[in-house]
C-alpha positions as CSV (number, residue, x, y, z in Angstrom):
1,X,217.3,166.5,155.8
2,X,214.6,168.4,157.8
3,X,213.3,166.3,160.4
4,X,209.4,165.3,160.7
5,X,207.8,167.4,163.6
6,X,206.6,165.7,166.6
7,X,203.2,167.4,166.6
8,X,202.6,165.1,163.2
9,X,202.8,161.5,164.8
10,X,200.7,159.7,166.0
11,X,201.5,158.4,169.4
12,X,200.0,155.5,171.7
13,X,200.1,155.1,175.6
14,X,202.7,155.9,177.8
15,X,205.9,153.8,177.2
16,X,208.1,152.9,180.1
17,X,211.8,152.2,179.2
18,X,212.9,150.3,182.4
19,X,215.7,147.9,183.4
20,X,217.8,147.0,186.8
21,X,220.4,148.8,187.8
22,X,223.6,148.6,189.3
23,X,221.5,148.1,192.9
24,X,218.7,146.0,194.4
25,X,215.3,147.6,193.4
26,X,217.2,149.9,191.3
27,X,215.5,150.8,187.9
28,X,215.8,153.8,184.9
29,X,213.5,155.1,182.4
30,X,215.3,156.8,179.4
31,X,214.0,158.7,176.7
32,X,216.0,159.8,173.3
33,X,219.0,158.1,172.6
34,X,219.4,154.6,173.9
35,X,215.9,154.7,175.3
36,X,212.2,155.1,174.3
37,X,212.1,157.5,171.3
38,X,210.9,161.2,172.0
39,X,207.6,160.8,169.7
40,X,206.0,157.9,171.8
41,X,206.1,160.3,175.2
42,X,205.4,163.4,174.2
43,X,202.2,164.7,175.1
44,X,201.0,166.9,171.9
45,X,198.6,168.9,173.3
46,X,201.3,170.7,175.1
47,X,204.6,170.2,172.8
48,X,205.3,172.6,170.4
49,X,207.5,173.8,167.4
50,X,209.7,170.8,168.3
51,X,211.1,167.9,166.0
52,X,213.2,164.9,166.1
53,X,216.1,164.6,164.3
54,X,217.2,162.0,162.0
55,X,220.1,160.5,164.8
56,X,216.7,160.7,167.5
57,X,217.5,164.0,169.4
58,X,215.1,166.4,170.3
59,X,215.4,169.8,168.7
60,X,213.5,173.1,168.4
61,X,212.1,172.8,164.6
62,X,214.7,173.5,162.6
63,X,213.1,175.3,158.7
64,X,214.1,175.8,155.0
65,X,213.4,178.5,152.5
66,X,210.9,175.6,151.2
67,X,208.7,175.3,153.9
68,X,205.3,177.5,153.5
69,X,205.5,178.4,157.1
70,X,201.7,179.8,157.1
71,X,200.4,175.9,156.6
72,X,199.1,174.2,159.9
73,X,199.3,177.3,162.0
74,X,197.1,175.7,164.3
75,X,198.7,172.7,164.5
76,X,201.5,175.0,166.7
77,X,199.5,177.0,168.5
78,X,199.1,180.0,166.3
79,X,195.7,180.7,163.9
80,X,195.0,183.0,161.2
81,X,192.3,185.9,161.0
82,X,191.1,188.5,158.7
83,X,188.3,191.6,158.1
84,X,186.9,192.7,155.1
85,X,183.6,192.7,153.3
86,X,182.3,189.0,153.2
87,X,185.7,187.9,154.5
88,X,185.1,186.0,157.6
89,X,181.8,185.2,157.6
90,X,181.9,183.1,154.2
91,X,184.5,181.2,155.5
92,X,186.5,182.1,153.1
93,X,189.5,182.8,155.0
94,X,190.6,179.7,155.0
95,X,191.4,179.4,151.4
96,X,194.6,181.5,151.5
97,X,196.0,179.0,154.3
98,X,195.3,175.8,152.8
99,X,197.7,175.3,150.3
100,X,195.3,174.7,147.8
101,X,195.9,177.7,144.7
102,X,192.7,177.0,143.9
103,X,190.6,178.3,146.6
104,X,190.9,182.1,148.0
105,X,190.3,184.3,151.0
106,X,188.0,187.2,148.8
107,X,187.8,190.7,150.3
108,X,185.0,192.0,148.1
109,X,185.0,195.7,147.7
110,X,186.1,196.9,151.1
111,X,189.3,197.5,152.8
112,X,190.8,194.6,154.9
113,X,193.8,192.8,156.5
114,X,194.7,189.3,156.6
115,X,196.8,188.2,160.2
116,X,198.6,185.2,161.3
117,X,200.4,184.2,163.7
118,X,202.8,181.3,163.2
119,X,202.8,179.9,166.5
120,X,206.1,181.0,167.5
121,X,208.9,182.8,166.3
122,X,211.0,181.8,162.7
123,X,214.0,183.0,161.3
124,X,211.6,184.8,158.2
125,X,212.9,186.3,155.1
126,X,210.2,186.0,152.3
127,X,206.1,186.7,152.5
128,X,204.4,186.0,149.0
129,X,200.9,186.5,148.2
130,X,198.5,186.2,145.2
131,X,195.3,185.9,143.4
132,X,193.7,182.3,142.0
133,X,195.1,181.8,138.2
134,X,191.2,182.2,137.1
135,X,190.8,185.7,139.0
136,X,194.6,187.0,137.9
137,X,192.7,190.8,138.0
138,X,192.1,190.3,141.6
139,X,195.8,191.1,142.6
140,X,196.3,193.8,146.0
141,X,196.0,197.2,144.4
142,X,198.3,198.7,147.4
143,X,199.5,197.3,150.7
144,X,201.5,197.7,154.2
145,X,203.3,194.7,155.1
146,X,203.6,194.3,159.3
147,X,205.3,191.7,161.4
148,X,206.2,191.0,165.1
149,X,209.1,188.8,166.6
150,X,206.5,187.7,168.8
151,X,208.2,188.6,172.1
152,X,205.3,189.9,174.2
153,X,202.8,188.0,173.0
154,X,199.0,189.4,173.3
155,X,196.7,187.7,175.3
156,X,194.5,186.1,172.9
157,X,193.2,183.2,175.0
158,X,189.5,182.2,174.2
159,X,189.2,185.1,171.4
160,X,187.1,184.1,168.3
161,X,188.3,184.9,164.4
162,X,185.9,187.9,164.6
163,X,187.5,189.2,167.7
164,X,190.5,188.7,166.8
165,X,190.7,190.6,163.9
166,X,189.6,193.4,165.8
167,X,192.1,193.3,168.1
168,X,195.0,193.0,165.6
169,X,194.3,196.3,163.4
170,X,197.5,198.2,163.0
171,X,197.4,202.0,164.9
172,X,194.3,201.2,166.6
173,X,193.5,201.9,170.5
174,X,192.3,197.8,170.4
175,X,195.5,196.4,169.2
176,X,197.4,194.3,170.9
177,X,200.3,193.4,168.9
178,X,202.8,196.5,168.3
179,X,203.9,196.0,164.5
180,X,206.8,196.6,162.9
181,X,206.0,198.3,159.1
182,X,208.5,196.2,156.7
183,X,207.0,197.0,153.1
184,X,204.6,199.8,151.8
185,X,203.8,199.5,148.0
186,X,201.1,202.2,147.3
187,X,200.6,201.7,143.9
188,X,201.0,198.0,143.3
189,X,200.7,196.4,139.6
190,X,201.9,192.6,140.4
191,X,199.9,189.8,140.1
192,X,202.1,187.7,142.3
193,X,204.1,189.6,145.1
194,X,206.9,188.1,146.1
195,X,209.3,190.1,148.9
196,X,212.5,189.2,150.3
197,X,214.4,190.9,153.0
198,X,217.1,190.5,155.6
199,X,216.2,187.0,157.5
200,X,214.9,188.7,161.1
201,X,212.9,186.9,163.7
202,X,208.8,187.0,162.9
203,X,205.8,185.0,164.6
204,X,202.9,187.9,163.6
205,X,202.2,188.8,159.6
206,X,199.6,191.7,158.6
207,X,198.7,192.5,155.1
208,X,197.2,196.1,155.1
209,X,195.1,197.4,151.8
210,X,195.1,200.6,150.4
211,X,192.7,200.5,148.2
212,X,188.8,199.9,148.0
213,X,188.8,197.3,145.7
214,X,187.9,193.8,145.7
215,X,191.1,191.3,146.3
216,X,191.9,188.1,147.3
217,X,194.7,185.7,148.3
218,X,194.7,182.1,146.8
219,X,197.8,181.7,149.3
220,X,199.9,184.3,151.7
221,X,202.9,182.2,151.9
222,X,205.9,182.7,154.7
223,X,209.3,181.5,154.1
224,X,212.2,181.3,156.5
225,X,215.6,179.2,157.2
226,X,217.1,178.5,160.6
227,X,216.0,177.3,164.0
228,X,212.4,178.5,165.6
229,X,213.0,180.9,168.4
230,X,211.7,179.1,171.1
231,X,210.1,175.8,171.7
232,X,208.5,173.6,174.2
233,X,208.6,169.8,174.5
234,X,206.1,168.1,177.4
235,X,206.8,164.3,177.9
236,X,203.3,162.5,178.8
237,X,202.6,161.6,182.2
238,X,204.9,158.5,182.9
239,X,203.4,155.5,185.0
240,X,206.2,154.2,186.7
241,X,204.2,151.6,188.3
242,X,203.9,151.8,191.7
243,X,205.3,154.5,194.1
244,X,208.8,154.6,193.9
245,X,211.7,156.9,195.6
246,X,213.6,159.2,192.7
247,X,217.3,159.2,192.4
248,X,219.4,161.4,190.1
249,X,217.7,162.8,186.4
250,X,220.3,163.1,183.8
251,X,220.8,164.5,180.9
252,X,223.0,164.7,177.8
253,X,222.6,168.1,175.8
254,X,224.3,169.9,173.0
255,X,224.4,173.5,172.9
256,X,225.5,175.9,170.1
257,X,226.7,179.3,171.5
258,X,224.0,181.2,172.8
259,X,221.1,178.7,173.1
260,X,219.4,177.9,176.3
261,X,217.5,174.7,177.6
262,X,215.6,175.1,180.9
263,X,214.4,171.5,182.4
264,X,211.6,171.0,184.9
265,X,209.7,168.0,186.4
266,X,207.2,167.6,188.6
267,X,205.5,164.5,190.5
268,X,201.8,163.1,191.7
269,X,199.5,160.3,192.8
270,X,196.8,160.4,190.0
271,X,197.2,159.9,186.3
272,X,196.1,163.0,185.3
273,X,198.0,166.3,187.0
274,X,194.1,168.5,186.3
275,X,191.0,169.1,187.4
276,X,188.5,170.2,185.0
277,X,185.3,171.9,185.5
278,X,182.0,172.6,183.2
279,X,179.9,175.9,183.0
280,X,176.5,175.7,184.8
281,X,175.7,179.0,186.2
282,X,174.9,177.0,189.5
283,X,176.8,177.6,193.0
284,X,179.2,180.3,193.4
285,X,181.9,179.3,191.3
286,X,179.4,178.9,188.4
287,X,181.1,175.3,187.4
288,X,181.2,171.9,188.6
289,X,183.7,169.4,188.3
290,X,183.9,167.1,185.4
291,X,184.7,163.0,186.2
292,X,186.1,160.5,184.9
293,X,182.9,158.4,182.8
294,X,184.8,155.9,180.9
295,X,187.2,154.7,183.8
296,X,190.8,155.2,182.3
297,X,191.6,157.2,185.4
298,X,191.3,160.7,184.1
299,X,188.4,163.2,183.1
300,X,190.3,164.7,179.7
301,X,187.9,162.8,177.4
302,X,184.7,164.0,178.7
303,X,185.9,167.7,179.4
304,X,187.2,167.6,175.6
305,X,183.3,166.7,174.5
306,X,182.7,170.4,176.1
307,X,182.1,173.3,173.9
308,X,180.4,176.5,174.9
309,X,180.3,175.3,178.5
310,X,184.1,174.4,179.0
311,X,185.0,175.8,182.1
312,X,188.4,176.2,184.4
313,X,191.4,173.4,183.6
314,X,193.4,173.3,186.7
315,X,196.2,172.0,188.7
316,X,195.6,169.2,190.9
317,X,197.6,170.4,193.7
318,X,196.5,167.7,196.7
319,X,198.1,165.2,194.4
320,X,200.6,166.7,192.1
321,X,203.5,169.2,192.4
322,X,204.1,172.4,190.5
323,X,206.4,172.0,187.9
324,X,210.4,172.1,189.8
325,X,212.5,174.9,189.6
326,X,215.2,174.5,186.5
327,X,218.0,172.2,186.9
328,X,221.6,173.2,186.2
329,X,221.7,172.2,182.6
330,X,225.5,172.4,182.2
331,X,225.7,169.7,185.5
332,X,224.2,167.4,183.5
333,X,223.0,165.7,186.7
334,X,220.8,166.3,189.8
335,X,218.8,164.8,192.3
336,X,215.2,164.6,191.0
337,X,213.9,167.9,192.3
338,X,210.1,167.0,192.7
339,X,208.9,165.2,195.8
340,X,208.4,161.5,196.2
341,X,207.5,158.9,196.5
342,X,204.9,158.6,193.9
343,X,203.9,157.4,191.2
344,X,203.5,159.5,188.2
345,X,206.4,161.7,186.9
346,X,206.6,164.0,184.0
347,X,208.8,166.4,182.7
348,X,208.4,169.9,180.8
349,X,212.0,171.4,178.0
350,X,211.9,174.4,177.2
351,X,214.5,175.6,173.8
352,X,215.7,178.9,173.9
353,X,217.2,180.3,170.2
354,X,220.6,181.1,170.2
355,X,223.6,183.7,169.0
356,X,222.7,183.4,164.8
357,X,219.8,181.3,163.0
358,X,221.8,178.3,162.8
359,X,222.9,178.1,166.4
360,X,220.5,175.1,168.0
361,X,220.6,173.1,171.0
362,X,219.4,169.1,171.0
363,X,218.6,166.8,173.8
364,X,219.8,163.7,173.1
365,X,218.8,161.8,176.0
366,X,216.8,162.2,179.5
367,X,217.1,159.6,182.3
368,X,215.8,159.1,185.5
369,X,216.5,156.4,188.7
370,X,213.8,155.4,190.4
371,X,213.7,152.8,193.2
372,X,210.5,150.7,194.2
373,X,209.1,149.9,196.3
374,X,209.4,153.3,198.4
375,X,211.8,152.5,201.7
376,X,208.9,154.2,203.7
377,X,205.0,155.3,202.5
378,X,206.3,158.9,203.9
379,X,209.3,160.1,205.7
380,X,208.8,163.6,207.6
381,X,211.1,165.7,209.4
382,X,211.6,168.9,211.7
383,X,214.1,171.1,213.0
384,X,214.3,173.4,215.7
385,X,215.0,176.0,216.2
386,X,213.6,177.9,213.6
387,X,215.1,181.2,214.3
388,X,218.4,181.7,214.5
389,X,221.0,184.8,214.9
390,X,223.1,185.2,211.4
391,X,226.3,183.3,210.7
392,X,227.0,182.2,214.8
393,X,226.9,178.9,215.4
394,X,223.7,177.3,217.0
395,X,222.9,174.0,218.4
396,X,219.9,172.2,215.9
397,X,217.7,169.0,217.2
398,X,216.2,167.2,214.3
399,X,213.7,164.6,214.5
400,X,212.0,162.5,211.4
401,X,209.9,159.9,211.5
402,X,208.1,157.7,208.8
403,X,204.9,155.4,207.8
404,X,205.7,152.0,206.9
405,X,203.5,149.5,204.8
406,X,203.6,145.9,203.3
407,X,206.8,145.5,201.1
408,X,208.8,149.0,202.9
409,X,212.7,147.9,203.6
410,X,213.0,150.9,206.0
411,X,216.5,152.6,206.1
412,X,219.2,153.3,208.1
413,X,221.2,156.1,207.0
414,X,220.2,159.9,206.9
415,X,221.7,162.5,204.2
416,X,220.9,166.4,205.3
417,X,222.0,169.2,203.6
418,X,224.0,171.6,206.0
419,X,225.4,175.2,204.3
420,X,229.2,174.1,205.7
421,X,231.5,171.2,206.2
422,X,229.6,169.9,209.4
423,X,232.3,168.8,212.6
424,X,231.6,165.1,213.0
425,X,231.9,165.6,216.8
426,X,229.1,168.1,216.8
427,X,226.6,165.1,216.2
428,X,225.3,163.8,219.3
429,X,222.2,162.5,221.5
430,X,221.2,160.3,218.8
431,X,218.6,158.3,219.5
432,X,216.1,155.8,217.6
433,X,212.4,155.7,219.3
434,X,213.4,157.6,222.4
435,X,216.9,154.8,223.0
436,X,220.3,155.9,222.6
437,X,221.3,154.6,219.4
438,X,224.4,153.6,218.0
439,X,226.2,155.9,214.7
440,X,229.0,156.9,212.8
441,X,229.3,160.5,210.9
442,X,230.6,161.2,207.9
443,X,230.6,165.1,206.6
444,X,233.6,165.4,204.2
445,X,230.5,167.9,201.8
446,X,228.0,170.4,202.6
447,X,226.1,167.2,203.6
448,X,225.8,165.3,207.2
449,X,225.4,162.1,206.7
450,X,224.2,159.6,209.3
451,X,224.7,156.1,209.6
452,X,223.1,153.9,212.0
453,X,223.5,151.0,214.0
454,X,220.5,149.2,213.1
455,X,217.4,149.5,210.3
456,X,214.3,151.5,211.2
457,X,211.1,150.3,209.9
458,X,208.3,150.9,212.1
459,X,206.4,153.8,212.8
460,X,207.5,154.1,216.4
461,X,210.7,154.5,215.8
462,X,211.4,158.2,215.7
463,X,214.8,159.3,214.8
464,X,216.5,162.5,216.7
465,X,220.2,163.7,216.8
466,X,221.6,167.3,217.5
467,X,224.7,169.0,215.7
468,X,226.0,172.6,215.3
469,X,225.8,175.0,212.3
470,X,226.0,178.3,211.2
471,X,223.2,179.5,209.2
472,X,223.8,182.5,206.5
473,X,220.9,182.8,204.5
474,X,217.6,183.1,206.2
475,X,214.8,180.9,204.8
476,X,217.7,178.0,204.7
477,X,216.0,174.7,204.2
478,X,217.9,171.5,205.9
479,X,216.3,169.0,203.4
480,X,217.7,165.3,203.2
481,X,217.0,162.1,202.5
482,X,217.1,158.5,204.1
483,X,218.7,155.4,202.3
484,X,219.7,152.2,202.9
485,X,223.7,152.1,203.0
486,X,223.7,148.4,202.3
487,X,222.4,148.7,199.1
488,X,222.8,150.9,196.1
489,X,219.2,152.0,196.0
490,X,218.1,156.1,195.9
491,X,217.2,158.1,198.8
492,X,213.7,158.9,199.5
493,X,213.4,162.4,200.3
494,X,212.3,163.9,204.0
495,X,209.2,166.5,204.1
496,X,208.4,168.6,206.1
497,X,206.2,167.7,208.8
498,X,205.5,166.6,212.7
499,X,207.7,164.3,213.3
500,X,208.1,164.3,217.2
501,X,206.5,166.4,220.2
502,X,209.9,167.3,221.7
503,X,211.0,169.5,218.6
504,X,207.5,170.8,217.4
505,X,208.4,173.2,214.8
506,X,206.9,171.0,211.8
507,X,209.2,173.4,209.6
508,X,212.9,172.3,208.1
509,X,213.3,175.7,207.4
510,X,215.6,178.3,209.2
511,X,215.2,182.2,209.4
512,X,215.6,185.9,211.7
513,X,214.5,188.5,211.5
514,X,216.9,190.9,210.4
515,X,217.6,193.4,207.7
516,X,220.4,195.3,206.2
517,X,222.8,192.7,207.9
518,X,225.7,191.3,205.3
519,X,228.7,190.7,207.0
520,X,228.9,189.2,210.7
521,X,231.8,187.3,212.5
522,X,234.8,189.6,211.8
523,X,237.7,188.4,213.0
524,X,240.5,190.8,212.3
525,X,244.1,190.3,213.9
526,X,245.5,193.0,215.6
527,X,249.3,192.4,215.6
528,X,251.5,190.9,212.4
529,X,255.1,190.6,213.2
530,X,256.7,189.2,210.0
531,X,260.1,188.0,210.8
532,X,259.9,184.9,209.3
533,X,259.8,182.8,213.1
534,X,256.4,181.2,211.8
535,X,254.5,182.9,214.3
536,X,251.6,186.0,213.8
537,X,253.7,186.2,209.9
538,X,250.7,187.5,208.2
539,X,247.2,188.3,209.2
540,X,244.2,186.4,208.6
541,X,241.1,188.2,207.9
542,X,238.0,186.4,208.5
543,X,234.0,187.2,208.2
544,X,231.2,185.9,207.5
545,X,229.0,186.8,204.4
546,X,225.0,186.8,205.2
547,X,222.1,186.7,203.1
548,X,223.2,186.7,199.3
549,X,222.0,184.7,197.1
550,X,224.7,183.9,194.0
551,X,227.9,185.5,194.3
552,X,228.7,188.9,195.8
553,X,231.7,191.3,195.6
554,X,233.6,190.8,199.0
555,X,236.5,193.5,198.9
556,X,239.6,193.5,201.8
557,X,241.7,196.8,202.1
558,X,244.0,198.0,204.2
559,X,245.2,201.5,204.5
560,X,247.6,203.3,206.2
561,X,247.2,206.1,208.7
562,X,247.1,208.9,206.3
563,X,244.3,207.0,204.3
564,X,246.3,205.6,201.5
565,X,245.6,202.1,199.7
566,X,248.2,199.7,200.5
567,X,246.7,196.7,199.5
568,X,243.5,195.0,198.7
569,X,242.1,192.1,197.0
570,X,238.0,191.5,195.7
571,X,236.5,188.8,194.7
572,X,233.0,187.1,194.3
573,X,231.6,185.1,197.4
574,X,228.3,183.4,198.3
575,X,226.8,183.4,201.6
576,X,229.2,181.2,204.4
577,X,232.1,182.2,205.9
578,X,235.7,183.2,204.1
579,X,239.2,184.2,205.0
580,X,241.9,186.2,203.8
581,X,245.2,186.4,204.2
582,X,247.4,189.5,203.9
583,X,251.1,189.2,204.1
584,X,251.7,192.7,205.8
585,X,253.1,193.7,202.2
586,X,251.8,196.4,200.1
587,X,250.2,196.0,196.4
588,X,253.7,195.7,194.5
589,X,254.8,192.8,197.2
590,X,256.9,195.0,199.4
591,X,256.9,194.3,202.7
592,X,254.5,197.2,205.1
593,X,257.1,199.0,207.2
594,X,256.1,198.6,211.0
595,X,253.1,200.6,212.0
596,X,249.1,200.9,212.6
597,X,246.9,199.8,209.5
598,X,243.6,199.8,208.9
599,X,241.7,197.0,207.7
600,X,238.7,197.0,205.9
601,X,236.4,194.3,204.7
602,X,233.1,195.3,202.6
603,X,230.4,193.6,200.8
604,X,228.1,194.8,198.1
605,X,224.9,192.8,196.9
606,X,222.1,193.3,195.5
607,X,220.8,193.2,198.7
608,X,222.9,196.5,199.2
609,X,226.1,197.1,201.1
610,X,227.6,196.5,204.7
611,X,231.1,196.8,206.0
612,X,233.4,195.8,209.1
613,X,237.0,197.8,209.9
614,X,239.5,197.0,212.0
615,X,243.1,198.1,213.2
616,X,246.5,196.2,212.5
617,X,249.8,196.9,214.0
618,X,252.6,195.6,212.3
619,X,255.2,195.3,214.2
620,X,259.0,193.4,213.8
């Protein structure tokens, strides 16, 4: 059973799944399975080639050989264009997209093309075309049949029928679209042509004349099977109420080999993420902005009115974030990535096709915790210093401080992200509005968290506490979060911002200046005595990698004095520090007989390549 497209349904306001969680103010809105259904959030305008299957997941649209794929092209973002004598100024090109048999696009006397562009790209293997049953003499005398998978899509944006059938003409200097030539029937004596061929990947048809003779379509039919190539589903903007402090989205997906889902979110304080504008020639940006007439909060419904004086649609960046980066989809779990608190919330999937035509991936569910109200209004933070020297250790002061309003709880515990395993005993001088404070540290993660003696929850209160870290990437962020560790609420993240006058950096952010560098800190033993006495029995090799982001190849050799390998190991690293050991055995397990070896450690990343050496006696 082929499920009904989501661009077909008619959806209401916003709906807000909510109910309490496990912890005091602790609520979650769920979409999919065991939550709202997918149809009432998504927000049409911006969804596409997307359905709903019959169990309630969301899919890419998934087509038989019996759907005409050529009907409601506009519907998903594609349209349909032609050129020919009398072709697009009667309006008759409409009548070969209709799926009425009775009406026609008429070419009359004159060579022309017909175009469309599906939208997006299906699994095709069949085009058919042909004449109305009352005009059977006005069959295609000779054709070219073109198509495109549709993966560099022109830029058609804002371009009438008329222009676009200029721009579309096969071997022309104008055209956008580089076809592929699947069919050329010179001489063609078929009423109805029907063509088949191997199932490929097609979003752009052209049908090509060769003749001058008058010709028409009643319908130019597409056929396909399989899942759409790609796909994009945009939930409406969700009202969660009030502000409210974001805990962990979740997800549960299903992915057939190949297939791809990228997730992003973003967050504001209005209703409506845009700003719209009208044409008026006047000032220097030649448009004014449009407002909200009718009082439901945004302007949509009066810049939709516009027609020839539509102007810019933008992003309302004072109030609303830019859509996140991707979450981890195989984690299946993260910390909401856009900032809060606030309000409004919405989230953008995007389907990617996978390894065959049947390969699909389906969201079943999407969930986020939210917690409200908001322990603070706003929670800023700093850290200095800002520059650093690569991978040594270096004292950090941090300060944060917050704005506090009727109903706020306050907090008192701090979360930051650190890039190691922070030493509890490192964490000192902390202090709550300028006073010593009372704390305990835990730092078992990549994560310092800070618990404190008492609540904050007035503005005076500034919060500021040094530790030590290393620092391997430049551009390192020490984001974080505050939470209350008496109840199972959410933390509410910590911007960047001025927080206190002692630390003045207004930045969380940690750099140098320094290129080329990769490897710094290392250590490399210089004696090994292996006798088996538990002391100096093998050597540890230890250095730290700077400045890669992912994984790069760290390789240790050591050679002997003549410059032959005697043992090595590689082996994919990120940025932070690693050690090695080496046994003072060679690479089939033999102990090294006693002597001077040189060690080698040596990095390659994109970035490019860096390496340290060192000398190791072995000696019994």
């Amino acid at each position: 059973m082929v499920a009904a497209s989501l661009l077909g349904a008619v959806l209401g306001g916003t709906v807000l799944v909510a109910g309490p969680g496990e912890g005091v103010g602790l609520e979650r809105w769920t979409a999919g399975e065991g939550g709202v259904a997918w149809e009432a959030v998504a927000e049409v305008q911006t969804s596409a080639n997307v359905e709903v299957t019959p169990r309630g997941w969301l899919q890419p649209e998934h087509v038989d050989s019996t759907q005409n794929l050529s009907i409601g092209v506009y519907d998903r973002g594609g349209w349909y264009t032609g050129a020919g004598g009398n072709l697009i100024w009667s309006g008759t090109i409409n009548g070969a997209f209709d799926g009425d048999p009775k009406t026609a696009a008429i070419l009359n006397a004159s060579r022309g093309r017909i175009t469309v562009d599906l939208g997006a790209a299906y699994p095709v293997d069949r085009v058919r075309f042909y004449p109305r049953d009352t005009f059977p003499l006005r069959f295609i005398r000779g054709f070219q049949l073109y198509v495109n998978d549709g993966r560099m899509p022109p830029d058609v944006s804002g371009m009438d029928m008329w222009t676009l059938a200029n721009v579309t003409v096969q071997g022309t200097a104008t055209c956008l679209i580089d076809w592929k030539l699947l069919y050329e029937r010179r001489e063609n004596l078929a009423t109805e042509v029907d063509l088949t061929f191997p199932r490929q990947r097609v979003r752009y048809v052209q049908v090509t004349d060769l003749e001058t003779a008058t010709w028409e379509f009643a319908e130019l039919e597409v056929y396909g099977n399989g899942y759409v190539g790609q796909a994009t589903f945009v939930t409406k903007v969700l009202d969660l109420g009030e502000p409210a402090d974001f805990g962990d989205l979740a997800w549960e997906v299903e992915m057939d080999p190949g297939t791809d889902l990228v997730l992003r979110s973003r967050s504001g304080s209005t209703s409506d993420p845009f700003l719209y504008y009208r044409l008026t020639g006047i000032g220097p940006s030649g448009q004014t902005r449009v407002v909200d007439a009718n009082g439901n909060g945004t302007a949509w419904d009066e810049y939709d009115k516009l027609r020839d004086d539509r102007g810019a649609m933008t992003l309302d960046t004072e109030h609303w974030s830019s859509w996140s980066s991707p979450y981890t989809v195989a984690a299946g779990t993260a910390p909401m990535a856009s900032p809060g608190p606030r309000r409004y919330v919405q989230f953008q999937v995007e389907f990617g096709a996978g390894n065959t035509f049947e390969d699909g991936v389906r969201l079943h569910s999407l969930s986020l915790d939210y917690s409200r109200p908001p322990l603070a209004e706003q929670v800023v933070g700093e850290i200095a210093p800002t520059t650093v020297s690569p991978g040594e250790v270096t004292t950090f002061t941090y300060a944060l401080a917050a704005r506090f309003g009727a109903g706020h709880r306050g907090f008192n515990a701090i979360a930051i992200s650190t890039p190691v395993v922070i030493d509890p005993a490192s964490v000192r001088d902390v202090k709550v509005g300028g006073v010593p404070a009372a704390f305990t540290v835990s730092a078992q993660t990549e994560e310092l968290v800070l618990h404190l003696s008492r609540r904050v929850g007035r503005p005076e209160e500034v919060v500021t506490f040094s530790f030590d870290c290393p620092v391997f990437v430049p551009g390192t962020r020490f984001t974080g979060g505050v939470f209350d560790d008496k109840a199972q609420g959410v933390r509410q993240q910590i911007v960047s911002g001025d927080a206190s006058t002692e630390v003045g950096t207004s930045e969380l952010a940690v750099g140098w200046s320094l290129t080329g560098l990769l490897l710094a800190d290392a250590v490399i033993p210089k004696v090994v005595t292996p006798n088996g006495d538990g002391a100096n029995d093998a050597a540890t090799v230890s250095v730290s990698v700077l400045q890669v982001l992912g994984a790069a190849s760290v390789a240790v050799r050591i050679y002997d004095l003549a410059g032959q390998l005697v043992w090595e190991t590689i082996a994919p690293h990120g940025s932070g520090p690693i050690s090695v050991v080496w046994g003072a055995v060679d690479r089939g397990g033999g102990t090294v007989p006693p002597g001077v070896y040189v060690c080698r450690v040596s990095v390659e990343a994109a970035a490019g390549q860096d390496t340290r050496t060192g000398v190791i006696r072995v000696a019994y």
